[in-house]
N, C-alpha and C positions, 0 to 999 in steps of 0.2 A: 881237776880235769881242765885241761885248754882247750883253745878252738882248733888245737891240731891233730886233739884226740876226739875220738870216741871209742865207747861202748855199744858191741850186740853182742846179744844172747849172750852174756856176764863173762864176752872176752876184749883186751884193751887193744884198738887200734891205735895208729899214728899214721898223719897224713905222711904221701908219697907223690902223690900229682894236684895240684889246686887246678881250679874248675877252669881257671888262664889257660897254663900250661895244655889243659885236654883240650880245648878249644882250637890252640894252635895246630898241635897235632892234626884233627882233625881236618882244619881248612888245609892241610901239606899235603893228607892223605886224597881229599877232595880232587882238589889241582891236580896231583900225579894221576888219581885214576881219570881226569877230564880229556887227560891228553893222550894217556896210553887205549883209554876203550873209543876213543873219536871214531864216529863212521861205525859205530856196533849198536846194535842190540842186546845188551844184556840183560840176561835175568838176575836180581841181585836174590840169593837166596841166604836168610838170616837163619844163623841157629839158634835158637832160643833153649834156655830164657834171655842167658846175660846179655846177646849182643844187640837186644830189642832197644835200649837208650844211644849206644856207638851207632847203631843202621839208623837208626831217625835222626839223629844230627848228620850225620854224614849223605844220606839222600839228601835232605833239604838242601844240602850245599854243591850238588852238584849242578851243572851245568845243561845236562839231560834227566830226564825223564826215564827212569831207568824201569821194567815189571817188577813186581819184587813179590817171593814164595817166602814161606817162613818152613822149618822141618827143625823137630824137636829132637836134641840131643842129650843126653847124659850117661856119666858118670863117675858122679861125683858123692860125697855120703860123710855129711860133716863137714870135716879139714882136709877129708883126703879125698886121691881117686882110688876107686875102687878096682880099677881096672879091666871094668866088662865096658864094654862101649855099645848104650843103648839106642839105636836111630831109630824115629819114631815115622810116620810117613813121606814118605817124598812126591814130592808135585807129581804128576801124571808121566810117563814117557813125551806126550804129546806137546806137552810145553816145555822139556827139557831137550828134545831130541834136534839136533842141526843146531845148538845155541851156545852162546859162551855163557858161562854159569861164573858168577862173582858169590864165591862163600864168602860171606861177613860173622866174623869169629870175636868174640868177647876177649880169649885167651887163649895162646896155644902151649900147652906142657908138655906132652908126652909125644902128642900130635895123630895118635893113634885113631883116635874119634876124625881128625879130617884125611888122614888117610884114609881109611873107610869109606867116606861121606864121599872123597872122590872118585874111588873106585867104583861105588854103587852110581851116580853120576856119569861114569862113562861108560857103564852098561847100560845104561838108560839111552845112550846116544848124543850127549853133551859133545859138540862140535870144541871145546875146548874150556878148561876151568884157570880160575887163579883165585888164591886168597887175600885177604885183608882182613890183618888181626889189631885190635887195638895194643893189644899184650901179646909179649914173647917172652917166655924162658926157655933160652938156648941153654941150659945145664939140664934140662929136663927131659930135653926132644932123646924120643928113644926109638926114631924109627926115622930115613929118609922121607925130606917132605920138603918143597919149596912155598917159601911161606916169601909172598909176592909182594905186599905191602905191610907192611907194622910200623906200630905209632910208637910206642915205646918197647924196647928189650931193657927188660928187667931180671932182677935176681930171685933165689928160690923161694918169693917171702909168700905167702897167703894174704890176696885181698882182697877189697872190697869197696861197693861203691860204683859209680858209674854202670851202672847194672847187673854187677859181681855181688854176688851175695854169701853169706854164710848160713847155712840153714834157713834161707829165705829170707833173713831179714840184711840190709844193709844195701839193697839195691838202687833207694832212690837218693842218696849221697850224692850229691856234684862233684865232689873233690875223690879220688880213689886214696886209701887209707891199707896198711900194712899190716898185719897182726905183730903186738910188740911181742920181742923177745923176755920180755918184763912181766910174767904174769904170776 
């Protein structure tokens, strides 16, 4: 095993982004939203679990002072999506309602879970949303959805790392790592 592999739960990854590269990203991601939400109030609302490492690096680097909700989403089961899209609580109407709402997304595949999450959001009275996903798989999206900032568009691979996990373990990784096709 090298330092560009690892092992969870007895499947073999290979590094994909070193902890550099995400960094970068990030501070691009930062910049771009400093300048497009200037003069806003936004609520940054995290879905958790994955995108809790990408929203904490990325608040810190921002410019402003942003609220920030967290609402718990999945599903996912193993390697795959399951395809039911579970949303757990949402902020209150009262802090969502007249506000632009910034989703912070770990990953977006299917895209079905933020289509969702947005619709439930502009029943709530969100004055307006946009996203920010660290991951994109544009071969995956199966449903219209503008996906406003992403850090990297990536291919169909499963991964892990940076707060992406596989059956929970593999989240506190720095570097995001691939599932080999080698197993």
């Amino acid at each position: 095993m090298t330092s560009n592999e690892v092992v969870v739960n007895g499947k073999r990854f290979v590094k994909s982004f070193d902890k550099a590269s995400i960094e970068h990203r990030v501070d691009a991601l930062a910049s771009t939203l400093d300048e497009v939400l200037e003069g806003r109030e936004p609520l940054f609302l995290v879905v958790l679990r994955g995108a809790f490492v990408f929203a904490s690096d990325l608040i810190r680097k921002l410019k402003f002072d942003p609220e920030v909700e967290f609402v718990r989403v999945s599903s996912y089961e193993g390697l795959q999506s399951t395809g039911i899209v579970h949303i757990g609580e949402i902020p209150d109407s009262t802090v969502i309602e007249g506000r632009h709402v910034v989703i912070v997304e770990d990953i977006v595949e299917s895209g079905r879970t933020l289509k969702e999450l947005r619709e439930l959001l502009h029943l709530k009275g969100a004055a307006g949303t946009e996203i920010v996903s660290m991951f994109f798989k544009p071969a995956k999206l199966e449903c219209e959805l503008d996906i406003e900032h992403v850090g990297f568009e990536i291919p169909d691979d499963f991964i892990i790392g940076y707060g992406l996990d596989y059956d929970g373990k593999g989240r506190g990784l720095k570097s995001v790592y691939a599932l080999s096709s080698e197993q």
